[in-house]
N, C-alpha and C positions, 0 to 999 in steps of 0.2 A: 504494500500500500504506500503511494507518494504521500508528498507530504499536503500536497491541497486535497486528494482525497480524502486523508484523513483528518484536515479541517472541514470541511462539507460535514463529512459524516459527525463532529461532535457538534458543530453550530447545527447539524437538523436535529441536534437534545434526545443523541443517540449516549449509549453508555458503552465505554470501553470496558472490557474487563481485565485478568491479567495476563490468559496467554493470546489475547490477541495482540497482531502485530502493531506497533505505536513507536513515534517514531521516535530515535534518541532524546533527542532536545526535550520533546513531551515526559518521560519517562525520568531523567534528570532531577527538570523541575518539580515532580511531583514528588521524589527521592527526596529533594531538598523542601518543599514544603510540609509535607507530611510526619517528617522526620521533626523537624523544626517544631513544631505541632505539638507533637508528643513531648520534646526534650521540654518545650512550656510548661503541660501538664504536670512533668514529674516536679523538677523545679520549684513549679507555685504552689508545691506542698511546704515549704519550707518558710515561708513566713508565717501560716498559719500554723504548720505542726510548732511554732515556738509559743502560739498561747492556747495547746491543748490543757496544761496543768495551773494556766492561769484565766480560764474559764471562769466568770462568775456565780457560775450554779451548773449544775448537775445538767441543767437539761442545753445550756448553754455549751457544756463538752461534748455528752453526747450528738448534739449536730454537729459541732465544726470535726469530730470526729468521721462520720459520716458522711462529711464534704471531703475529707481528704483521702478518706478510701474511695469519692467517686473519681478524685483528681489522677488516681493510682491506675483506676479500670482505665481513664479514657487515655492515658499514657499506653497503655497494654494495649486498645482495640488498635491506637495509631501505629505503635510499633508494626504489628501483628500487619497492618494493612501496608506499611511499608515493605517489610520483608515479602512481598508479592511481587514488588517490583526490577527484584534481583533478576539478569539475567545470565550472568557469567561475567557480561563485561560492564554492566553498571551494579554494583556493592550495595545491598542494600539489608545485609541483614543487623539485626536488632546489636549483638554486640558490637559492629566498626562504626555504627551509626551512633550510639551511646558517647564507643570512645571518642569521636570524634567530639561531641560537644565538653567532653570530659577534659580535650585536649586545645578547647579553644575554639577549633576548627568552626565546628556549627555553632549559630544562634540557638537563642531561647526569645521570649517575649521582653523587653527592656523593662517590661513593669514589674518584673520579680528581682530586679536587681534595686527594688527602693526596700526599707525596711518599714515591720510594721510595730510602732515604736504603744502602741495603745492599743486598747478592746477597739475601740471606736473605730480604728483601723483595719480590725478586722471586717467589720461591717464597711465599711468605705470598699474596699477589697469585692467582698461579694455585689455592693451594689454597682461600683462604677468598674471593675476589672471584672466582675461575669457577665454586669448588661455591656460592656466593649465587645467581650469574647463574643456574645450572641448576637451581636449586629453583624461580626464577621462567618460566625458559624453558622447562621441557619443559612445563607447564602450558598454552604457549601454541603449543604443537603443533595442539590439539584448538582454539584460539581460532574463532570463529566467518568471522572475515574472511579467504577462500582464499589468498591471495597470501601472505599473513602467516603462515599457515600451516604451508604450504608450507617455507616463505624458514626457518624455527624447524626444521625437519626437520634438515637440514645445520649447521644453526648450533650444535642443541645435543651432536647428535655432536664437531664440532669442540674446543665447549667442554665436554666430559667430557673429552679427549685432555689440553687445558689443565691442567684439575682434578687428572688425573694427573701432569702434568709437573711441577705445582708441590709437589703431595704430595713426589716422588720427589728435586725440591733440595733439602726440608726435610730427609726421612728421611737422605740423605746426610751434611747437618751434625749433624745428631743422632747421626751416629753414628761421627763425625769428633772432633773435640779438644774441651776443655770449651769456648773459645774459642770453637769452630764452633757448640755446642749453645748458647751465652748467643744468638749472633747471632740463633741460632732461634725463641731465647723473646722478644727482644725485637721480632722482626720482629710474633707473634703479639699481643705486648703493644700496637703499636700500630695494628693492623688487626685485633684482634679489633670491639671496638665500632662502629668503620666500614663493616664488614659489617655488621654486624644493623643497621643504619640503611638499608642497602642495598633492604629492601624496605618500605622507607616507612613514613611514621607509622601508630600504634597505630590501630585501626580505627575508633575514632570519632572518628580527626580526620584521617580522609583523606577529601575532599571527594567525588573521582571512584571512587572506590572501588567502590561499589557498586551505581553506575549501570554500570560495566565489568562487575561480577558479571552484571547482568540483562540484558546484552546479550552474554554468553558470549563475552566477549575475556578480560578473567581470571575464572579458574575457583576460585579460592581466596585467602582473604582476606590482606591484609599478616601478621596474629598467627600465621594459623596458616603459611606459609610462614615465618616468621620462626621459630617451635618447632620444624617440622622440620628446618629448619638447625641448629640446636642440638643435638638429640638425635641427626643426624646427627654430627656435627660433634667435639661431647666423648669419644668414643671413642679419634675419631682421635688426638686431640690427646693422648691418655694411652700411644696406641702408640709415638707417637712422644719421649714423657716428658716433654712440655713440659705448664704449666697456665695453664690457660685465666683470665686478668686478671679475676676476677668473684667476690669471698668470699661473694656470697650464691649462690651456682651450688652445688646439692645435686638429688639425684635425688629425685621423689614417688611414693613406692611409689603410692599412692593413683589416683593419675593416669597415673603410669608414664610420666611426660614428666620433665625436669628444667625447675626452677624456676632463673630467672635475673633480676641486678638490672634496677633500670631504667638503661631505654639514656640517654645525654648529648642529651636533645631539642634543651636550649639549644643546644648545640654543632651540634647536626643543621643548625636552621633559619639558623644565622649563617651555617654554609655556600651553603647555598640561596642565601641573600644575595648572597651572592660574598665573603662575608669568612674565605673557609677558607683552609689553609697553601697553596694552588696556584693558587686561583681565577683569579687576575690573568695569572698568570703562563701558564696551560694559555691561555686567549682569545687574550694575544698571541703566545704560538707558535703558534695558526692563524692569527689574520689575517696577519703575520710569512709566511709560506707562500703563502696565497693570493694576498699580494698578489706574491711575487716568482715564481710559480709559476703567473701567468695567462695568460703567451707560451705554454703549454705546451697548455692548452685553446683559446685563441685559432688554434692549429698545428694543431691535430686539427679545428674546426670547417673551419677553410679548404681543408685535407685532404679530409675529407667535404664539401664543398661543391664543390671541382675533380673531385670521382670522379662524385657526380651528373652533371656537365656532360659 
């Protein structure tokens, strides 16, 4: 299959699967997205597993507990969906794809590299970094690559559950003590702008962008997912009486979108770097793991290796 036939074929909202033929470049991207994906998933377990034991009640651990075992499945479905994409000459299984971000090599989401310094933070977390994740994940329901698909079905229900949970800690301190309601605004103060970074640079300087568009893995650009997080987004944050960190944030009758500053690029790309508040710190609590956590896979392969026998 050329390569325009098999854009025909995904722009007629046709589904690839994995041993059909597809072309490099497609296959690549999807290796690097998906992978990317999941390395987020695991990752963004680690600002919240730091206030599993500083939960305020009982029923307050039990969820974020719950959250962080869904954050664990949807790291697994993506793995799982990547390693489909292996074909000898493009790498894709779950341990070089790990190492790789283990090693630097691959991204994760920029927004796990801030810490989360308060409770309040963890609700900020679910409301504004799960409603981000779902403006970009239900879009990739319809993505063109089956697995991947699929794996997005389950995951973005999960994360609307999220979305709520963290709505629902905010809503609580907002309507708790003044004390409780500053927590609130300054958790938004410092994860407002780290979301809207969340779905990547402005659209003419995102490289893959829109070779993803023409091969129907993403279906809408970074700006405009990024505006409907917004418009979504400023509502909420008025119900709840808190304001949104941004003095040029006004509404365009005109457009009927709200108009919003520009986001901290510099700050964005230091990130990427590795130069953000967590960077160093998130790499060595996986390697940290992996390496004292290998008896544990090494026990499961020998396992499965005596049950064959």
């Amino acid at each position: 299959m050329n390569n325009d036939t098999f854009l025909t074929y995904v722009q007629q909202e046709n589904k690839v699967e994995p041993k059909d033929l597809m072309p490099d470049d497609y296959r690549k991207l999807l290796v690097r997205q998906i992978s990317q994906h999941a390395h987020s998933e695991i990752v963004g377990m680690l600002p919240e597993a730091n206030w599993i034991t500083r939960a305020p009640s009982l029923r307050r651990k039990m969820a974020l507990l719950a959250k962080i075992q869904d954050e664990a499945g949807h790291g697994l479905y993506l793995y799982a969906a990547t390693e489909t994409l292996g074909n000898g000459e493009v790498i894709a299984d779950r341990d070089s794809t790990y190492n790789d971000m283990l090693a630097g090599k691959a991204k994760y989401s920029s927004i796990f590299n801030y810490p989360a310094l308060s409770w309040a933070d963890i609700g900020a977390i679910g409301w504004l970094v799960d409603g981000a994740a779902i403006m970009n994940q239900v879009m990739l329901m319809g993505n063109s690559y089956g697995p991947y698909s699929r794996a997005m079905v389950r995951i973005c229900k999960e994360e609307s559950f999220h979305q709520r949970q963290g709505y629902e800690i905010l809503m609580t301190l907002c309507r708790g003590t003044k004390e409780q309601k500053q927590l609130a605004q300054d958790a938004l103060n410092r994860f407002w702008w780290p979301a809207l970074m969340m779905f990547g640079p402005n659209d003419d300087a995102s490289p893959n962008s829109q070779k993803s568009m023409s091969y129907r893995i993403k279906r809408e650009s970074n700006d405009s997912l990024r505006q409907r997080f917004v418009d979504v987004t400023v509502p909420q944050a008025e119900f709840l009486g808190l304001k949104i960190p941004d003095e040029n944030l006004t509404w365009n009758e005109e457009t009927q979108h709200y108009d919003f500053g520009e986001l901290p690029w510099e700050e964005f790309m230091e990130v990427l770097k590795g130069n953000g508040p967590c960077n160093k710190k998130r790499l060595e609590t996986k390697r940290k793991a992996q390496q004292e956590n290998a008896w544990v896979k090494e026990a499961a392969i020998a396992y499965a290796e005596k049950i064959r026998k």
